[in-house]
N, C-alpha and C positions, 0 to 999 in steps of 0.2 A: 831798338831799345823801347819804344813806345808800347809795343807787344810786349814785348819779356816782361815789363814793371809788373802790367796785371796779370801778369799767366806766372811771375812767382810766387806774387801775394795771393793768389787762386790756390796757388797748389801748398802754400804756406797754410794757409787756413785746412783745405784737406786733411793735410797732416795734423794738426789740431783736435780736429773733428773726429778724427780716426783715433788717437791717440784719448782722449776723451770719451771715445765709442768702446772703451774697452770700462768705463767705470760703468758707462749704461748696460752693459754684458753683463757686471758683476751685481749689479743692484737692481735689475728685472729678474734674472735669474733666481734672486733670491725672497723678492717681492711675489713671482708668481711659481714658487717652488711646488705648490699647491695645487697649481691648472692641470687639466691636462693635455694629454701633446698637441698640439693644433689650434687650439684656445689662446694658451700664452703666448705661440708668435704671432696670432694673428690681434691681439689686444695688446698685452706689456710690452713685447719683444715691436708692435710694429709702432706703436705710438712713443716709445723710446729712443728706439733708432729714426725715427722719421722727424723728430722735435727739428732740426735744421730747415725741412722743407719749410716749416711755419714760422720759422725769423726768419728767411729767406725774401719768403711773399710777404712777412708785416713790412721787413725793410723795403723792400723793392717798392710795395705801395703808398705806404707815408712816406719815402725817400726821392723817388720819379711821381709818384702821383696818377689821375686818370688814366688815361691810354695806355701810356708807356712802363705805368707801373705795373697795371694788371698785365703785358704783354710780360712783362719780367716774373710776376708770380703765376702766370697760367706757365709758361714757358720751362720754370724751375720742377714746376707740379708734375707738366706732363711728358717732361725728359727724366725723371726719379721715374715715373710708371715703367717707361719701358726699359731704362736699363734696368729696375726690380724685376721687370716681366723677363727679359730674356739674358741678364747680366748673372745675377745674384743667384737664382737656383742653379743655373750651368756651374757656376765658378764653384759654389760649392760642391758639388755630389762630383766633380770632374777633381778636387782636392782629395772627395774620398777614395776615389778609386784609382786616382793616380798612387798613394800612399796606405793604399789594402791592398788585399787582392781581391777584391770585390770585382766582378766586370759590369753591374747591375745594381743602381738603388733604388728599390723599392719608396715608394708615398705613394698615401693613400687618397686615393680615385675621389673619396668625399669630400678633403681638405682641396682638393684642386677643383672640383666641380664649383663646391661652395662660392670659395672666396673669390674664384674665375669668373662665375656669372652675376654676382654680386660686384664684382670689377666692371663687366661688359655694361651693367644696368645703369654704372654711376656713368660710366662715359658716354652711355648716349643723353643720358638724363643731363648730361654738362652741356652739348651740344643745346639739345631743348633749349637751355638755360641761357644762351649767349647770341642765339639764332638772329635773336632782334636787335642786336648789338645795343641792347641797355641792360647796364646789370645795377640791380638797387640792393636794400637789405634784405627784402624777401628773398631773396636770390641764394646771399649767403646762409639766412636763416636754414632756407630749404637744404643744403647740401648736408647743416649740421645734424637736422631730423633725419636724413639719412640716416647718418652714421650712428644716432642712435638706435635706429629700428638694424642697424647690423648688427651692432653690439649684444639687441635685445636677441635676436634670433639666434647667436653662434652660441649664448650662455645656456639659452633652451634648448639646442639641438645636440649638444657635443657634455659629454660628460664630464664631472670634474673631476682631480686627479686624488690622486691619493697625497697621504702628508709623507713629505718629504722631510726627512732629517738632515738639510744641509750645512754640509760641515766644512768647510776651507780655512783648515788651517795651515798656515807655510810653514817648510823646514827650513833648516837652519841654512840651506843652501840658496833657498829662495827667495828670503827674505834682502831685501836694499835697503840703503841708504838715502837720506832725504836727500843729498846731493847729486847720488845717483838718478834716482826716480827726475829731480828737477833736470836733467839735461836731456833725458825722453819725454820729457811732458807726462809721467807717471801720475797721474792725479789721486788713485787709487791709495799709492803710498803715500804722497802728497799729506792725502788732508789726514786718513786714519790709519799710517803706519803700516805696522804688521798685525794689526789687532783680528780679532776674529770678527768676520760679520755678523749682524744680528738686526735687526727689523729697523732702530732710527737707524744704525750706520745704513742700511740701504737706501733709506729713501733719503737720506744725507747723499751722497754716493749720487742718485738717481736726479736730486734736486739742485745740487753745485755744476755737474756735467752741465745741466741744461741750460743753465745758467753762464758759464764757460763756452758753451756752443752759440748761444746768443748772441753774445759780441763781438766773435769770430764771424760770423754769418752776417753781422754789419759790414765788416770790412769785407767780406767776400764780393757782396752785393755793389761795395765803391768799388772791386777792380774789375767784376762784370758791366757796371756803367763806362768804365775807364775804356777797356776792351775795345767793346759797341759805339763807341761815340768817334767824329771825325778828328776832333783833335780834344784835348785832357789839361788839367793842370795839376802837378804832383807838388804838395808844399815843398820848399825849399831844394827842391830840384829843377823846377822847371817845366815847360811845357811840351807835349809830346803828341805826336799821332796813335790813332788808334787803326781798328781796323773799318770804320766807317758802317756796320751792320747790322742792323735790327736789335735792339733786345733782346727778343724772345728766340732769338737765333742762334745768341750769345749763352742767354739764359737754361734754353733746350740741350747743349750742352757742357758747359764749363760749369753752371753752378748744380744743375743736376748731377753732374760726376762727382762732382765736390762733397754735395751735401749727402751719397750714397753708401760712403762708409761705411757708415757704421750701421748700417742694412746689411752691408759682404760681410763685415767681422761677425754680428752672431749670427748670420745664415753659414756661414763658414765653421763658424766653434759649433752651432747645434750640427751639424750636419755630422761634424768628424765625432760628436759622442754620440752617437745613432739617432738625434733625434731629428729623423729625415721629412716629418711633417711641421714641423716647427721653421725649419729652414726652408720650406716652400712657403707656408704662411704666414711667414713674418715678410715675406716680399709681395704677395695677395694682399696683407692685412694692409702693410706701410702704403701700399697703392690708393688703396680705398680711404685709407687716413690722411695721403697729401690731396687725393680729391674735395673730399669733403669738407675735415679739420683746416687742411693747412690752407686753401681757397678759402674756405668757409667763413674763418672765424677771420682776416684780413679782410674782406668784402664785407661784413656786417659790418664791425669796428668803423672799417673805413667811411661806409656810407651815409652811416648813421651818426659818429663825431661830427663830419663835416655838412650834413644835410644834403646829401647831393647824389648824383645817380653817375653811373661810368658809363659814357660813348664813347664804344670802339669804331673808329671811321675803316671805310670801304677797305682800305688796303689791308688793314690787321685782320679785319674778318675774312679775308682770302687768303694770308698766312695762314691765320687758326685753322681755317678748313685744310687746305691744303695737308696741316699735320694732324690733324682729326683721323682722316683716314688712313693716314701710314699707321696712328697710334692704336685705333680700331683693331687694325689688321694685324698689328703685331701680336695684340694683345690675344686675337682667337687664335692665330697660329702658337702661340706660346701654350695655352691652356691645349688646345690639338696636340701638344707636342707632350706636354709632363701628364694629360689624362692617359689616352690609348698607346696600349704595351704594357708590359710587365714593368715596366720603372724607366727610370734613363741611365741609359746609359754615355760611353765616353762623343762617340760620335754624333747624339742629338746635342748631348750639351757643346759640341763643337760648332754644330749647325745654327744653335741659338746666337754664339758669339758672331758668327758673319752674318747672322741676321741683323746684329746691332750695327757691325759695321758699316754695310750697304745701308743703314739709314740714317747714318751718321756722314756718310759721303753723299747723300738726297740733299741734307742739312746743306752742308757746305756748296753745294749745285746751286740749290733755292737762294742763300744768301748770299751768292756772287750774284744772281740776278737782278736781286733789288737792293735799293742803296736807299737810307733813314729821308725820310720826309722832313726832318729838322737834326 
């Protein structure tokens, strides 16, 4: 019972998230109807869907504090990378061709270079960043300057789209009811009905979600503590065992799974309307956004409200490495994998999924090993 509490309020929130990840589908979509292909996921599409990693780590660091906090938001950040890396474009392009008769999809060799080595440069530059196990506000600072010199370079390198006239309106068959909508978490229909979209409803749409995911992402964050700790207290139920395990163990992946939704939902919906560079780089882009952004902007904050610097002691910094390098290495095998060849097909995207897995069963090796210092 002590496990089940937090692995259904885990998966409770999931489903939140996901169900919520369909109004950020509808309100990027129409916010960057304008981009074009490659641009939008790797900006709108990945700072949309990625908004979870960054209540994740504000909570985890104001919530656990020092050590333990950052182990929880590095943990959240660099379990979202690689299931982005090698989850999200398989599951998509393997939905198209399971459901075409495609055998092959095509993306483009530049959208996967780009955002890939741009990806490789943030991660060794994290490593840089944490070597000396003191992390201050410059630190954060530095991640955010990144991501705006990526920003700056993808707008100047990649061309913008043409105007799009989108139009979604529902028939009379598609349209719900508010009662309906409230018992799937429809938020969509929820707040604006069956109304037709239009510029405030989207960033209404894009600004309520986020806001909806925020809070969920608080609880998510108390049942990954719940998890990870030797024993727990649940109000008015009582007190319970956990699984006794690191954080960032927990973190790496329960709440990275968690918070990856809504990354699968529109690398999934772009991939099935052709748009097969958008659902590559909105998992490239979201990567490079939880490095930067969602680290970033929780380690300035944090450092800088409180005056203080974070030391990681000996053992976290041999965790971090430890997954440093499985994360490294997934991350060039993953790019190795969607560059070279004519596209992906069914059986690399097969091969990315038990790539996850075997690192997923590493996971669980390593955190049978060690057992929490407090």
């Amino acid at each position: 019972m002590g496990i089940l509490i937090p692995l259904v309020v885990i998966a409770f929130c999931g489903y939140i998230i996901w169900r919520a990840g369909d109004s950020f589908v509808e309100g990027s979509n129409y916010i960057g109807r304008n981009l074009s292909e490659g641009v939008k996921g790797a900006t709108i599409n990945a700072v949309a869907s990625s908004m979870p990693e960054l209540f994740i780590a504000l909570f985890f660091l104001f919530y656990l504090k020092d050590n333990s906090g950052f182990s929880g938001s590095l943990g959240t950040s660099l379990g979202s990378v690689i299931f982005n890396s090698l989850i999200i474009p398989s599951v998509a392009v393997y939905n198209v061709i399971l459901f075409s008769k495609k055998d092959i999809v095509p993306v483009s060799k530049k959208v996967i270079l780009r955002d890939g080595l741009w990806l490789l440069a943030v991660e060794i530059l994290l490593i840089v960043i944490i070597k000396d196990s003191i992390i201050d506000w410059l630190d954060g600072l530095l991640l955010l300057i990144i991501y705006a010199l990526y920003l700056f370079y993808i707008f100047k390198t990649m061309k913008g789209g043409e105007k799009v006239d989108y139009d979604f309106t529902l028939t009379d068959k598609e349209k719900v009811s508010f009662l309906s909508a409230f018992f799937v978490f429809d938020l969509r229909t929820m707040l604006i009905g069956n109304k037709k979209l239009n510029t405030p409803l989207a960033w209404f749409l894009f600004g309520f979600s986020s806001l909806v995911i925020g809070l969920v992402c608080y609880f998510l964050v108390i049942a990954c503590d719940w998890l990870g700790s030797e024993t727990y207290s649940v109000p008015y139920l009582g007190d319970f065992y956990g699984l006794n395990t690191p954080i960032l163990f927990i973190a790496l992946i329960f709440a990275a799974i968690g918070s990856s939704f809504p990354d699968t939902i529109i690398s999934i919906k772009d991939a099935k309307d052709g748009n097969y560079d958008d659902a590559v780089s909105n998992a490239y882009g979201s990567n490079i956004f939880n490095l930067c952004i969602a680290l970033g902007i929780p380690l300035f904050l944090y450092t800088t409200i409180y005056d203080t610097v974070i030391e990681l002691d000996k053992r976290t910094m041999e965790m971090i490495f430890k997954i440093w390098i499985w994360f490294v290495g997934l991350t060039a095998v993953s790019i190795y994998t969607y560059y070279f060849g004519k596209g992906i097909n069914k059986t690399r995207s097969v091969a990315m999924v038990i790539s996850y897995i075997v690192f997923i069963v590493y996971v669980f090796f390593l955190a049978s090993s060690i057992s929490p210092s407090n």
